[in-house]
PDB file with one MODEL, atoms N, CA, C and O in Angstrom:
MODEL        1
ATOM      1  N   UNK A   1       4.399 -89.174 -41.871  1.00  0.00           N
ATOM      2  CA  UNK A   1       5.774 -88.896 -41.414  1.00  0.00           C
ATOM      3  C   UNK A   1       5.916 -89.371 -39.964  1.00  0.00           C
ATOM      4  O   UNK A   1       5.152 -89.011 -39.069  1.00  0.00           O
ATOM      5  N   UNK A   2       7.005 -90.249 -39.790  1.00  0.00           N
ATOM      6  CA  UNK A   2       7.177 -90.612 -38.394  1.00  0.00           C
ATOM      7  C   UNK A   2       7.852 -89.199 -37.378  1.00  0.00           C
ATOM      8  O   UNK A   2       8.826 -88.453 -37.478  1.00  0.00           O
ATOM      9  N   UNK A   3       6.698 -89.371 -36.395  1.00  0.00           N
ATOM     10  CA  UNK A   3       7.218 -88.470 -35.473  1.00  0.00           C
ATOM     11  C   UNK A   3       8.991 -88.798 -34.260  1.00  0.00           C
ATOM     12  O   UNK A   3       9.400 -88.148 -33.298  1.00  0.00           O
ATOM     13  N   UNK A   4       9.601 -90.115 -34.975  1.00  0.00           N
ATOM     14  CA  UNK A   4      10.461 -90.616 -34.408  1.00  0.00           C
ATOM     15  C   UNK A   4      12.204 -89.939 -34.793  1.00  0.00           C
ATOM     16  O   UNK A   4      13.235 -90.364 -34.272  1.00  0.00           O
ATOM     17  N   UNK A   5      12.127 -88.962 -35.689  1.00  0.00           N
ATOM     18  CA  UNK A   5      13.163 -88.544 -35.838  1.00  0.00           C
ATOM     19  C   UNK A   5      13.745 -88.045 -34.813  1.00  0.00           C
ATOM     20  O   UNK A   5      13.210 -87.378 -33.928  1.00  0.00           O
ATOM     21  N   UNK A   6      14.652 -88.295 -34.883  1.00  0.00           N
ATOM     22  CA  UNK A   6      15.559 -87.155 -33.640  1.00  0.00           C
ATOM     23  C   UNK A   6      16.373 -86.497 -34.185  1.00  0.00           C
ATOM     24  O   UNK A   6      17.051 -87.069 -35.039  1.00  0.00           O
ATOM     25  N   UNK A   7      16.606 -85.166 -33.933  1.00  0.00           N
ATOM     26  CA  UNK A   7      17.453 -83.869 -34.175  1.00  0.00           C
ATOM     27  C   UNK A   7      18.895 -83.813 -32.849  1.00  0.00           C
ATOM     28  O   UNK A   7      18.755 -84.078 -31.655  1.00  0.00           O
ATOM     29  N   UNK A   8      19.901 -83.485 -33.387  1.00  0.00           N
ATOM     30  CA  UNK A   8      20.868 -83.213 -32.553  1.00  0.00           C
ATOM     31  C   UNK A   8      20.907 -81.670 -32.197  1.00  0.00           C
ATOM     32  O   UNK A   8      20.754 -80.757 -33.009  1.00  0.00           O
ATOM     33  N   UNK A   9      21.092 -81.569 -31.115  1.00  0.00           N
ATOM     34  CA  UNK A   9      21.082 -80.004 -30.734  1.00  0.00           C
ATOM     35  C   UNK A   9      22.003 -79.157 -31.901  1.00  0.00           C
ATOM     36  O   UNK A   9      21.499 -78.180 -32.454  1.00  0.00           O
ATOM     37  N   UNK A  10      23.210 -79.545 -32.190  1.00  0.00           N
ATOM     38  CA  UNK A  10      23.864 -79.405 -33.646  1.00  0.00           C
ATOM     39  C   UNK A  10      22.501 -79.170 -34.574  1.00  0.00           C
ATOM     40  O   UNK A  10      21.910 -78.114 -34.799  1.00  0.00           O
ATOM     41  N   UNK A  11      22.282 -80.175 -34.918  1.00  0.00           N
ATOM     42  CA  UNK A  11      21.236 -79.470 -36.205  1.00  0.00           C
ATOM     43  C   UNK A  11      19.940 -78.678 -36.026  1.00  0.00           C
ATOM     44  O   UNK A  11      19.385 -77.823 -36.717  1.00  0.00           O
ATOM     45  N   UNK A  12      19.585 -79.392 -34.590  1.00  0.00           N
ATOM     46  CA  UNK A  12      18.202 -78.464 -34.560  1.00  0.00           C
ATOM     47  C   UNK A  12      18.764 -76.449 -34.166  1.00  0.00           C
ATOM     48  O   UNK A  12      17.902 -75.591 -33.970  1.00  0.00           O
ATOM     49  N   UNK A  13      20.033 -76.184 -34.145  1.00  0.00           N
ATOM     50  CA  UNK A  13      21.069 -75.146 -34.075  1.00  0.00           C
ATOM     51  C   UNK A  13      20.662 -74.637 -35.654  1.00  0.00           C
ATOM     52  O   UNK A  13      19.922 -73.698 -35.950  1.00  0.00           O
ATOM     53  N   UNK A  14      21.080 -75.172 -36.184  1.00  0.00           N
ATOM     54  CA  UNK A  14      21.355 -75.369 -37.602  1.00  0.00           C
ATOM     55  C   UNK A  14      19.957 -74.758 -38.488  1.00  0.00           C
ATOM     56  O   UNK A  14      19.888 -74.013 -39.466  1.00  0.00           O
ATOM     57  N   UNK A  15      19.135 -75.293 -37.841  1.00  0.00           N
ATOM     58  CA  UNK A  15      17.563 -75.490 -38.189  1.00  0.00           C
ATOM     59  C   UNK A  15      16.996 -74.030 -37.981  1.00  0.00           C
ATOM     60  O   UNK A  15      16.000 -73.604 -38.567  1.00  0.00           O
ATOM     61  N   UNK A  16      17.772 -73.301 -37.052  1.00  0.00           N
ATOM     62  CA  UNK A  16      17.235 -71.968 -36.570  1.00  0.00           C
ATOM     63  C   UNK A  16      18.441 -70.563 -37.499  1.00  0.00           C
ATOM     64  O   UNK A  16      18.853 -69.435 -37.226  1.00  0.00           O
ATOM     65  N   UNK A  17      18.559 -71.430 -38.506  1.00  0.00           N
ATOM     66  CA  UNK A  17      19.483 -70.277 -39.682  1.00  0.00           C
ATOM     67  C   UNK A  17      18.635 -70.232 -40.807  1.00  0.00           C
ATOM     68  O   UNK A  17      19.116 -69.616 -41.759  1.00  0.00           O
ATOM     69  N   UNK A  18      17.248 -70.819 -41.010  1.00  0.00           N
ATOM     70  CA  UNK A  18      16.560 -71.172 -41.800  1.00  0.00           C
ATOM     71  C   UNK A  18      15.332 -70.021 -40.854  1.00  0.00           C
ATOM     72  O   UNK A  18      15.039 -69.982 -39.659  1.00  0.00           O
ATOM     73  N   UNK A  19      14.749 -69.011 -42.318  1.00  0.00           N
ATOM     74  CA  UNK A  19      13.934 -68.096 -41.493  1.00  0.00           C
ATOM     75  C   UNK A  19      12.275 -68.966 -41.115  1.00  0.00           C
ATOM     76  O   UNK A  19      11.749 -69.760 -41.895  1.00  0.00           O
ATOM     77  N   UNK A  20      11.611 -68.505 -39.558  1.00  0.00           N
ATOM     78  CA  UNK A  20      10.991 -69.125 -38.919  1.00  0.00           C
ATOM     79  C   UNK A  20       9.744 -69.353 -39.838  1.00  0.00           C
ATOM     80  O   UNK A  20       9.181 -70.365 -39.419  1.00  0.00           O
ATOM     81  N   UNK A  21       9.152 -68.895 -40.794  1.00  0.00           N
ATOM     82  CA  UNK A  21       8.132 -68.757 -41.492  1.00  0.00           C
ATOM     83  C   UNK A  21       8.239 -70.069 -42.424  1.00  0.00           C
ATOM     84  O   UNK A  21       7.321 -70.888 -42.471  1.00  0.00           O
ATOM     85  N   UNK A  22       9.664 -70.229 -43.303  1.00  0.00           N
ATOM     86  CA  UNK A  22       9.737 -72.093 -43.859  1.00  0.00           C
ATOM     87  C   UNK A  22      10.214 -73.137 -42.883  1.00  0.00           C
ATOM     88  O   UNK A  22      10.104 -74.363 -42.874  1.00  0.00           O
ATOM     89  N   UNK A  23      10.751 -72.314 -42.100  1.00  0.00           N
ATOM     90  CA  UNK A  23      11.180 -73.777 -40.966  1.00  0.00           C
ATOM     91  C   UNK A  23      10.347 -74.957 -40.730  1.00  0.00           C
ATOM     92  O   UNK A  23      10.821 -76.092 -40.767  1.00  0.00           O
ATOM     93  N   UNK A  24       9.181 -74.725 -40.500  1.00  0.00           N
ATOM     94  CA  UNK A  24       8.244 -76.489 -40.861  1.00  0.00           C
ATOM     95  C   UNK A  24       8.585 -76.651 -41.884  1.00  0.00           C
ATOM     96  O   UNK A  24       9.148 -77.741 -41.979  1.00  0.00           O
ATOM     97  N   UNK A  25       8.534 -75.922 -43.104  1.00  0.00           N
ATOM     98  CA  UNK A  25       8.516 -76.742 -44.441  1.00  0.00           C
ATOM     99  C   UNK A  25      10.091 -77.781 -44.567  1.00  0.00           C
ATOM    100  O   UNK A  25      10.291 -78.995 -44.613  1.00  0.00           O
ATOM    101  N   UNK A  26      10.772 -76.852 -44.582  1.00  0.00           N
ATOM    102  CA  UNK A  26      12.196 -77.604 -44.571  1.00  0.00           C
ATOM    103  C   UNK A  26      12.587 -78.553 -43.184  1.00  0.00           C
ATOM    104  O   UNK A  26      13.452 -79.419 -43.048  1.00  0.00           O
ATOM    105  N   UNK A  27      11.619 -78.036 -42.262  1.00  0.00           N
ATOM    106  CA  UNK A  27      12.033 -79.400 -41.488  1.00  0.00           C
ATOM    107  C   UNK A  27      11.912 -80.533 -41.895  1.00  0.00           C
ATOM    108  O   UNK A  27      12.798 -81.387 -41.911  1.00  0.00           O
ATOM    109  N   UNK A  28      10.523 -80.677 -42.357  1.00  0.00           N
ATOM    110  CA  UNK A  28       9.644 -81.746 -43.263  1.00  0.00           C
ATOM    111  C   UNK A  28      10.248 -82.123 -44.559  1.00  0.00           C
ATOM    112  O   UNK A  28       9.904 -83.127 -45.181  1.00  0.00           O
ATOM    113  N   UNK A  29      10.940 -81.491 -44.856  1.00  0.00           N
ATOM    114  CA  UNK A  29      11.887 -81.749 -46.246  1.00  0.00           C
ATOM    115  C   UNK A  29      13.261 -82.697 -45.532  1.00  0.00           C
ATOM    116  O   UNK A  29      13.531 -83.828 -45.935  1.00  0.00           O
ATOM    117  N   UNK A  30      13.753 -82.250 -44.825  1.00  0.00           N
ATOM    118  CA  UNK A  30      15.095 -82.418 -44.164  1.00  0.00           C
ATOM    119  C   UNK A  30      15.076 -84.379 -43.669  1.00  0.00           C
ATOM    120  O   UNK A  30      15.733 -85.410 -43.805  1.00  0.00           O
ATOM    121  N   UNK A  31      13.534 -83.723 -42.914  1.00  0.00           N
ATOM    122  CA  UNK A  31      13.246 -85.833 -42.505  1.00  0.00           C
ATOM    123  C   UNK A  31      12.961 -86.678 -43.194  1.00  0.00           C
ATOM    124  O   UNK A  31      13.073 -87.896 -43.052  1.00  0.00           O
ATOM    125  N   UNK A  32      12.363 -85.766 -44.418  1.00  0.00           N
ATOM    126  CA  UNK A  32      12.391 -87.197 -45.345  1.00  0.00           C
ATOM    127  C   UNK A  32      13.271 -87.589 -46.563  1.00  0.00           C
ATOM    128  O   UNK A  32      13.241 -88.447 -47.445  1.00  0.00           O
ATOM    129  N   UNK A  33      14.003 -86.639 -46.225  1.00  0.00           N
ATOM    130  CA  UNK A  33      15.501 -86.702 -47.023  1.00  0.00           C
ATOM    131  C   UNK A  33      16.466 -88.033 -45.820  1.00  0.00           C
ATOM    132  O   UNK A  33      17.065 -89.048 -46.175  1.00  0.00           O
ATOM    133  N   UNK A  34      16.327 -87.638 -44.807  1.00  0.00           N
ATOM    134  CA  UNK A  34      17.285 -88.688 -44.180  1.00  0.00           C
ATOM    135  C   UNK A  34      16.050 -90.037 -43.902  1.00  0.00           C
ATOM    136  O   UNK A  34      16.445 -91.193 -43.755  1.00  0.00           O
ATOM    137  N   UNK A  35      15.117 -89.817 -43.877  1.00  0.00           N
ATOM    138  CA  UNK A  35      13.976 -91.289 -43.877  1.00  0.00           C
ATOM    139  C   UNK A  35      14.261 -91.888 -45.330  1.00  0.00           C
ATOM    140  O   UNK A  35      13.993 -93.066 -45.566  1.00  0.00           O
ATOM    141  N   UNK A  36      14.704 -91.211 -46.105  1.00  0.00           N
ATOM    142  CA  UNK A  36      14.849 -91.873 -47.627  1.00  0.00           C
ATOM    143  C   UNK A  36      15.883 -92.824 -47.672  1.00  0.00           C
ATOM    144  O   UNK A  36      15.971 -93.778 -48.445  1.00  0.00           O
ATOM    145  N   UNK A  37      16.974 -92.349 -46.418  1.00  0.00           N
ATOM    146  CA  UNK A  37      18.015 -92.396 -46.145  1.00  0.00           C
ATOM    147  C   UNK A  37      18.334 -93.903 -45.291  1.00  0.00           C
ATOM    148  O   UNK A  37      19.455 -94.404 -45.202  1.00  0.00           O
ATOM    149  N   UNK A  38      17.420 -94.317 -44.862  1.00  0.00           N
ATOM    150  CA  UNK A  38      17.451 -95.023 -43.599  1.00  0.00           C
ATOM    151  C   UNK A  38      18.252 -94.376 -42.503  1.00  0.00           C
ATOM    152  O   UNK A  38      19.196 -94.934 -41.943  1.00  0.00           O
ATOM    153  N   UNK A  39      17.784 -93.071 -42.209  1.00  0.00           N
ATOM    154  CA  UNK A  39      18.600 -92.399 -41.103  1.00  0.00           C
ATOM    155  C   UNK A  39      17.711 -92.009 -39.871  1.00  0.00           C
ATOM    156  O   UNK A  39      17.096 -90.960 -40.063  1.00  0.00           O
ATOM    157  N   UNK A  40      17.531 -92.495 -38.865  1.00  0.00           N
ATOM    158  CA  UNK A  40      16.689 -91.684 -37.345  1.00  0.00           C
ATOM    159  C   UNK A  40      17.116 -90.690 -37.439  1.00  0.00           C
ATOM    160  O   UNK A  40      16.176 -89.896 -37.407  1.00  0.00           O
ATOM    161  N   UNK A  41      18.173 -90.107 -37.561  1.00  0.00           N
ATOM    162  CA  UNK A  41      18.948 -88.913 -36.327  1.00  0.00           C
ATOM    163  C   UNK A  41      19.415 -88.158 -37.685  1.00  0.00           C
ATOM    164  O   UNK A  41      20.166 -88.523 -38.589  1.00  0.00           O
ATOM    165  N   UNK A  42      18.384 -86.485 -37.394  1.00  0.00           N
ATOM    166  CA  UNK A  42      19.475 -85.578 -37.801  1.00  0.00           C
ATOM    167  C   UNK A  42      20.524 -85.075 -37.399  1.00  0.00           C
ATOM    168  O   UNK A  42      20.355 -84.295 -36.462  1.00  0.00           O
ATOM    169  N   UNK A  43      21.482 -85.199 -37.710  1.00  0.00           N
ATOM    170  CA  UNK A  43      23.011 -84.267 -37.724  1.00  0.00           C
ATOM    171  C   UNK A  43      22.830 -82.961 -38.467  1.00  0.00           C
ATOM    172  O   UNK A  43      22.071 -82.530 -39.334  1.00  0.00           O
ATOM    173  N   UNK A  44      24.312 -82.318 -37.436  1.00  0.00           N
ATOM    174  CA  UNK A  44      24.348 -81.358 -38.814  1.00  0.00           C
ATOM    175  C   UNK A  44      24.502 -81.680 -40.051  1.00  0.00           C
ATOM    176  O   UNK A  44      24.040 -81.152 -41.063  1.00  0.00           O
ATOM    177  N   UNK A  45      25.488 -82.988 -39.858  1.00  0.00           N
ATOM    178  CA  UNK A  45      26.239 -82.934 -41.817  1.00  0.00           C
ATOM    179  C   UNK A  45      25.012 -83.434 -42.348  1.00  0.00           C
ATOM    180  O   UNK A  45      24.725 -82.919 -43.429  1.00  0.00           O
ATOM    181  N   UNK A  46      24.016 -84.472 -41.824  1.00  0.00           N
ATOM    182  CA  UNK A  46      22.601 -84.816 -42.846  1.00  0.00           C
ATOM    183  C   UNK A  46      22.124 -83.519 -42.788  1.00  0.00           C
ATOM    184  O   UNK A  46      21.713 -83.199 -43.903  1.00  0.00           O
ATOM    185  N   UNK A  47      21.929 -82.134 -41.516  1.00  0.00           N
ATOM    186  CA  UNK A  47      21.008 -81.212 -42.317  1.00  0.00           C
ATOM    187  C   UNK A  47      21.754 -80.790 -43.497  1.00  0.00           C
ATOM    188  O   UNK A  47      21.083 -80.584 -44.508  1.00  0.00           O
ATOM    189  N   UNK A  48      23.304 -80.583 -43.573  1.00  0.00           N
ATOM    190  CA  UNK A  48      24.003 -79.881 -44.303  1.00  0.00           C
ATOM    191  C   UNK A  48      23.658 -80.414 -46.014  1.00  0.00           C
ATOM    192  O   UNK A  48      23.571 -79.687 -47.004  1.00  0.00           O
ATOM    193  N   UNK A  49      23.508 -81.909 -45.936  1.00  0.00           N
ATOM    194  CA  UNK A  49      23.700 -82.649 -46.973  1.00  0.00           C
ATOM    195  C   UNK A  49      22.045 -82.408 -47.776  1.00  0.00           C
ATOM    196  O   UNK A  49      21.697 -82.445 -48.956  1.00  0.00           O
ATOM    197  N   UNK A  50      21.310 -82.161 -46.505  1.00  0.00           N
ATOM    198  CA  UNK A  50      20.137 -81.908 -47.100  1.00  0.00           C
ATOM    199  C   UNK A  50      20.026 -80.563 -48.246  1.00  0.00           C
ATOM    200  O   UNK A  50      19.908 -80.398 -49.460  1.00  0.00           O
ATOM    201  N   UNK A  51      20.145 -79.779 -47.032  1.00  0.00           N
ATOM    202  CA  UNK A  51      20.254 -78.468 -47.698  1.00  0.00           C
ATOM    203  C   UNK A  51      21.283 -78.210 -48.948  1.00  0.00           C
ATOM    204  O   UNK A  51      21.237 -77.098 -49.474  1.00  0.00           O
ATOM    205  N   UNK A  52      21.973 -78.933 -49.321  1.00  0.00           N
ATOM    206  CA  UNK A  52      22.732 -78.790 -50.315  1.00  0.00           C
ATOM    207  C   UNK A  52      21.913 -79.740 -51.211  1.00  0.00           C
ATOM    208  O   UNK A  52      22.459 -79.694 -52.313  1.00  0.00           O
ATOM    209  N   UNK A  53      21.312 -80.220 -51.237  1.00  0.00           N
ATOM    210  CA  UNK A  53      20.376 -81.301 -52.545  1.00  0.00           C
ATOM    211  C   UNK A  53      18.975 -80.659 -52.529  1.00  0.00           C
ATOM    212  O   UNK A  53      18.204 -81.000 -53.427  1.00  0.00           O
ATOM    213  N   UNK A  54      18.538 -79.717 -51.558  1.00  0.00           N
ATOM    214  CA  UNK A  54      17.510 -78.535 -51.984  1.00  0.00           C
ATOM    215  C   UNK A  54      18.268 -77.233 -52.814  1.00  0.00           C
ATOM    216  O   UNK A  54      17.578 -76.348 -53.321  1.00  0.00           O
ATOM    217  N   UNK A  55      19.468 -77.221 -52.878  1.00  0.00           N
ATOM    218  CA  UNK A  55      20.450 -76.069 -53.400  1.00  0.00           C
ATOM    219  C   UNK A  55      19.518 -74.681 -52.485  1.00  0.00           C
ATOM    220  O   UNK A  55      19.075 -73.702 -53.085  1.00  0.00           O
ATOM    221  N   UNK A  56      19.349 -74.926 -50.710  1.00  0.00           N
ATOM    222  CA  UNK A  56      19.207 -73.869 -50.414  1.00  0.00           C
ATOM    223  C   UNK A  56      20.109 -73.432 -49.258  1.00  0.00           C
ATOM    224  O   UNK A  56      20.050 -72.279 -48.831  1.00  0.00           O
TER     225      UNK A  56
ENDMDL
END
């Protein structure tokens, strides 16, 4: 996993509604949902889009 993603204060916001115990996991889910993506940069709407195609 490239350590090159970047998070927007928006999502890494976003990131802290997710309890602290899966938060690596779904971070790690989240980047390679938008790396699948050809996307650098999380947003909210990519975390949003994520989290809605994990249905969590």
């Amino acid at each position: 996993m490239s350590s090159a993603m970047e998070w927007t204060a928006e999502a890494e916001a976003c990131l802290k509604e997710i309890p602290f115990f899966v938060r690596p996991a779904a971070r790690k889910k989240i980047e390679k949902f938008a790396q699948d993506m050809g996307i650098t940069q999380i947003t909210a709407e990519i975390y949003h889009q994520a989290k809605q195609k994990f249905g969590s």
